[in-house]
PyMOL CGO cylinders between C-alpha atoms (Angstrom):
from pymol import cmd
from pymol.cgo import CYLINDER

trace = [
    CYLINDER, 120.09, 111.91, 107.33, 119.12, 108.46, 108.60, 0.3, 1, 1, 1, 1, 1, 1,
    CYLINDER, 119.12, 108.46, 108.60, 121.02, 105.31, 107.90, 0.3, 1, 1, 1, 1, 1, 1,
    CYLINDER, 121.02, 105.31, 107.90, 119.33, 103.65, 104.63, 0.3, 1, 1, 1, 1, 1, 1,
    CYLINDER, 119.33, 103.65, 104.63, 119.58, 99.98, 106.74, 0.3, 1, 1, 1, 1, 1, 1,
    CYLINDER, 119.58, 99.98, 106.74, 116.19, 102.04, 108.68, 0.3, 1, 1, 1, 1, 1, 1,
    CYLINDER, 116.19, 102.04, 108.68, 114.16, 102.38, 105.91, 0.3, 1, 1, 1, 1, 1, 1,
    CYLINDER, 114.16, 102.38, 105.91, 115.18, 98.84, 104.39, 0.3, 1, 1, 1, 1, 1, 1,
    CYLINDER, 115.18, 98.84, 104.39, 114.45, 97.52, 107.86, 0.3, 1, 1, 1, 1, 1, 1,
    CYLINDER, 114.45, 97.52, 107.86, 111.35, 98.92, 108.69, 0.3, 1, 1, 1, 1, 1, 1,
    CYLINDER, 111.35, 98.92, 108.69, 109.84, 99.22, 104.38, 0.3, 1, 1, 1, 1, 1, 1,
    CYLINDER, 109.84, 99.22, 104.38, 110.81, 95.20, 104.33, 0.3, 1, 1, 1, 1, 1, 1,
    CYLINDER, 110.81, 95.20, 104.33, 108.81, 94.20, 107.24, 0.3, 1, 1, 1, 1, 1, 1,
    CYLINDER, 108.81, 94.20, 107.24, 105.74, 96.78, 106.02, 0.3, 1, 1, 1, 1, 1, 1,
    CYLINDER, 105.74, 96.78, 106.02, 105.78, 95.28, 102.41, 0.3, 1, 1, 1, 1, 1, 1,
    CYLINDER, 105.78, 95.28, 102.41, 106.20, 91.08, 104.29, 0.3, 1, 1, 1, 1, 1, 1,
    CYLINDER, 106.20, 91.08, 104.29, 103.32, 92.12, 106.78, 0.3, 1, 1, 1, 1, 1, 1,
    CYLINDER, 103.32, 92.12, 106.78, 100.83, 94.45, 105.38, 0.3, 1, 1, 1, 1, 1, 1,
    CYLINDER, 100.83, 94.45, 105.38, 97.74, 92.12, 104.33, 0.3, 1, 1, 1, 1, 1, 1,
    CYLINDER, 97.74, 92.12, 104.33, 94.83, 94.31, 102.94, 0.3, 1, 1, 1, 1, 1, 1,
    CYLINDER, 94.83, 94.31, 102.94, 95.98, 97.16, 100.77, 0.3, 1, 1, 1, 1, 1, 1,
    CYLINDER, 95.98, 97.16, 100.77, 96.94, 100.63, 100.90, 0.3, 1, 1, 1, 1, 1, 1,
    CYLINDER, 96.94, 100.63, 100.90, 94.83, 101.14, 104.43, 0.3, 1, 1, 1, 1, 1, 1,
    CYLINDER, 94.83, 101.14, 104.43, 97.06, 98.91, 106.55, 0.3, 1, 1, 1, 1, 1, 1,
    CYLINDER, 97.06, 98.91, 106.55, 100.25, 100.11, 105.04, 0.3, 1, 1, 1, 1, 1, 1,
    CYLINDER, 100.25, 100.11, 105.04, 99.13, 103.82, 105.66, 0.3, 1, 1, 1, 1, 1, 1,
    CYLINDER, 99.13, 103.82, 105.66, 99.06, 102.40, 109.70, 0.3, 1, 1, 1, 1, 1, 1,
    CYLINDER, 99.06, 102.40, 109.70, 102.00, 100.30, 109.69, 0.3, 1, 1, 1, 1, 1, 1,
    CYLINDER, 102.00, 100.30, 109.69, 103.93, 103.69, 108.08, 0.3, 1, 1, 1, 1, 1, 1,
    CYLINDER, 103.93, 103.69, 108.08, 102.87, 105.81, 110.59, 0.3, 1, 1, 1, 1, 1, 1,
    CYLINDER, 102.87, 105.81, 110.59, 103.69, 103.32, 113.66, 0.3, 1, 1, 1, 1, 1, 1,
    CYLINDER, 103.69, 103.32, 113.66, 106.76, 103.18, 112.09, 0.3, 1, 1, 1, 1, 1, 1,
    CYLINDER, 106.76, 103.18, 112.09, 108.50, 105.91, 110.95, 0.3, 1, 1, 1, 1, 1, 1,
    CYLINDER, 108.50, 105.91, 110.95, 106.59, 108.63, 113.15, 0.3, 1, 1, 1, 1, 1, 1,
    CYLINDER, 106.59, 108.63, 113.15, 106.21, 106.84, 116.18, 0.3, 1, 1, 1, 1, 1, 1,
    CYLINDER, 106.21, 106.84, 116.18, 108.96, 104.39, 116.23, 0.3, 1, 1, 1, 1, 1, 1,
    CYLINDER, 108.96, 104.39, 116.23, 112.12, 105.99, 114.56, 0.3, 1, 1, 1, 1, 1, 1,
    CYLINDER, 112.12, 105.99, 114.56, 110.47, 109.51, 114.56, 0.3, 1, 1, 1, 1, 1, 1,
    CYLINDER, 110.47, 109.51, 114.56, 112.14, 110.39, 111.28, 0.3, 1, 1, 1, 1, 1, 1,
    CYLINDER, 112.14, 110.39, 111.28, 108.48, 112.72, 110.53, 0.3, 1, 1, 1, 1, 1, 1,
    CYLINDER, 108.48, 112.72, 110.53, 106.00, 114.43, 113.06, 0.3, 1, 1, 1, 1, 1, 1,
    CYLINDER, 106.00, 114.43, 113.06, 102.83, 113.61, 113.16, 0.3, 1, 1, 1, 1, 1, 1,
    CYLINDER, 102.83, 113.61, 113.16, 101.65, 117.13, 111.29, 0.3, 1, 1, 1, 1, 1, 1,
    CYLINDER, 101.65, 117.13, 111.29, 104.26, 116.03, 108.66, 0.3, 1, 1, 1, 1, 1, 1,
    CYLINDER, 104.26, 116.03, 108.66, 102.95, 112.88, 107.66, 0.3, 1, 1, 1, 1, 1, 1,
    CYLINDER, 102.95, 112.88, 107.66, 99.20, 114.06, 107.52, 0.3, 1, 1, 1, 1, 1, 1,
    CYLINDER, 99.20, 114.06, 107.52, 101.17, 116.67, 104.69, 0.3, 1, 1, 1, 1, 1, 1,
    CYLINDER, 101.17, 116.67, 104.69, 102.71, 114.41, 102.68, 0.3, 1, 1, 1, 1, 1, 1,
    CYLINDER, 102.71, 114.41, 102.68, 99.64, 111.43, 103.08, 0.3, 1, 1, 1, 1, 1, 1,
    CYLINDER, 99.64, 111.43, 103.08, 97.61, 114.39, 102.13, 0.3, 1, 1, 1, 1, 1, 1,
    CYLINDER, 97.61, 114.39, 102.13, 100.01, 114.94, 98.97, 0.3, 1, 1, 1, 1, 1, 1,
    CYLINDER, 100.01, 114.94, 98.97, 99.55, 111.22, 98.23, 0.3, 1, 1, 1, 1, 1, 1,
    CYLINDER, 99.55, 111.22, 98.23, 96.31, 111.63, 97.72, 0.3, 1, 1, 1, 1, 1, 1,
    CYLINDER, 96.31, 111.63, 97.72, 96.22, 113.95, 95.43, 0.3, 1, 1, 1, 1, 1, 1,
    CYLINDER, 96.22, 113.95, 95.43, 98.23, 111.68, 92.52, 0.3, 1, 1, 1, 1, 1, 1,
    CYLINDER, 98.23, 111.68, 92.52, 97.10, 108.36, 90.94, 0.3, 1, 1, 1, 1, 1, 1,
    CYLINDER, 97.10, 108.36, 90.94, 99.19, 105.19, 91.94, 0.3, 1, 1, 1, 1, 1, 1,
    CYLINDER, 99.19, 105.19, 91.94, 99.93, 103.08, 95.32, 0.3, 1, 1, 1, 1, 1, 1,
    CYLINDER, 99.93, 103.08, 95.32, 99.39, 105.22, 98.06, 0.3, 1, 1, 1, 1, 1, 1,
    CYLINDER, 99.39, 105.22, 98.06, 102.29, 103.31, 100.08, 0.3, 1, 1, 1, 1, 1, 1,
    CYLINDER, 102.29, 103.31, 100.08, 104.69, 102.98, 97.29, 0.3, 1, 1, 1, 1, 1, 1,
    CYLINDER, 104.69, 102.98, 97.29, 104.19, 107.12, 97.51, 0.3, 1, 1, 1, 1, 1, 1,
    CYLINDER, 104.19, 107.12, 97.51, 104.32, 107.41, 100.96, 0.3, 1, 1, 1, 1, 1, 1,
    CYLINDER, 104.32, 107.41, 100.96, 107.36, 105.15, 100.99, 0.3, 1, 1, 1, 1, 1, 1,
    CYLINDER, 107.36, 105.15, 100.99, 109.00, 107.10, 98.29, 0.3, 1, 1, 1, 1, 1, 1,
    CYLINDER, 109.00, 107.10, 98.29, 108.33, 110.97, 100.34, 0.3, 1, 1, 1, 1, 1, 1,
    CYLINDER, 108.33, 110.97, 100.34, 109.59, 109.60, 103.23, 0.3, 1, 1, 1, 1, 1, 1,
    CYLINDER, 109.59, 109.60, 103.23, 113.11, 107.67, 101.92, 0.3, 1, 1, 1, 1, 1, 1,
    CYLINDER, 113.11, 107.67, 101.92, 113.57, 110.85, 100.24, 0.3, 1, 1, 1, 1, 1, 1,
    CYLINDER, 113.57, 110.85, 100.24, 113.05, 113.49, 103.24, 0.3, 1, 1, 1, 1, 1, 1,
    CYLINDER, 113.05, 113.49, 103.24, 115.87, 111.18, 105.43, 0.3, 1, 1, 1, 1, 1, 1,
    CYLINDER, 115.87, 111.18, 105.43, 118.08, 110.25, 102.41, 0.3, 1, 1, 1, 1, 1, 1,
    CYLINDER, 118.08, 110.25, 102.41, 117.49, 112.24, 99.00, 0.3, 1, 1, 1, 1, 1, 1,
    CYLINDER, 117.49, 112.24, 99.00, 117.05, 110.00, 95.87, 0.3, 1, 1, 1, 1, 1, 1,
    CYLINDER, 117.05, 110.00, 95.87, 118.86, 106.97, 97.39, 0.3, 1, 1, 1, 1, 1, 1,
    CYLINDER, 118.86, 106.97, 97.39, 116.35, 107.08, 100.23, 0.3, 1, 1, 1, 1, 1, 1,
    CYLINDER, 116.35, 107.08, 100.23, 113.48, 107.04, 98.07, 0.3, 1, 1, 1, 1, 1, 1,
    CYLINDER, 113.48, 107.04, 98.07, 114.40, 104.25, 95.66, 0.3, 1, 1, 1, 1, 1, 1,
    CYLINDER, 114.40, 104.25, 95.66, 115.51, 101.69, 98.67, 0.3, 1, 1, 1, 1, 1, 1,
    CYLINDER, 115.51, 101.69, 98.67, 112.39, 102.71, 100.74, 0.3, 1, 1, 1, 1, 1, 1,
    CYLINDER, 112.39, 102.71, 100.74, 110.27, 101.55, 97.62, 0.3, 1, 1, 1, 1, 1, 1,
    CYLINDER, 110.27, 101.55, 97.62, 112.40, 98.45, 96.42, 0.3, 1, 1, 1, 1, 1, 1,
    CYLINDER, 112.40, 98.45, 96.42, 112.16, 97.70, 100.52, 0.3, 1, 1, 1, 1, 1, 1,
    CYLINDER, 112.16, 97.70, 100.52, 108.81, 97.99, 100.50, 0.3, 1, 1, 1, 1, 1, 1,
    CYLINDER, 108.81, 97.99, 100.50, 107.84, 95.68, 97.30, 0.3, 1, 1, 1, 1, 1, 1,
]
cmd.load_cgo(trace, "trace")
């Protein structure tokens, strides 16, 4: 379990910084939470962006919401997606 400041840390600067949609957010993600504070794999977020396909809505607020919710449960998800808006 990661500390929630990490998700509001790295979701905040995402949601300040991401200009042009649901494509550079699906970057910044990665760079971010596989690459940078390794919280997911690389096989693991291709899973779950693959899952946030499949359902209708924001494909960051999803992503966003999968991943608070693998490091922190519920609480995790709802700061990663009131961080990221």
């Amino acid at each position: 379990m990661i500390s929630l400041w990490v998700l509001v840390k790295g979701f905040s600067i995402i949601g300040v910084s991401a200009f042009g949609g649901g494509a550079t957010m699906i970057k910044l993600i990665q760079e971010t939470f596989v690459e940078k504070y390794n919280i997911i794999d690389a096989a693991e977020f291709a899973s779950i962006l693959g899952v946030t396909f499949l359902f209708p809505g924001l494909t960051g607020v999803k992503l966003a919401a999968i991943i608070g919710f693998k490091s922190s449960g519920i609480l995790g998800a709802l700061t990663a997606i009131i961080a990221l808006n």
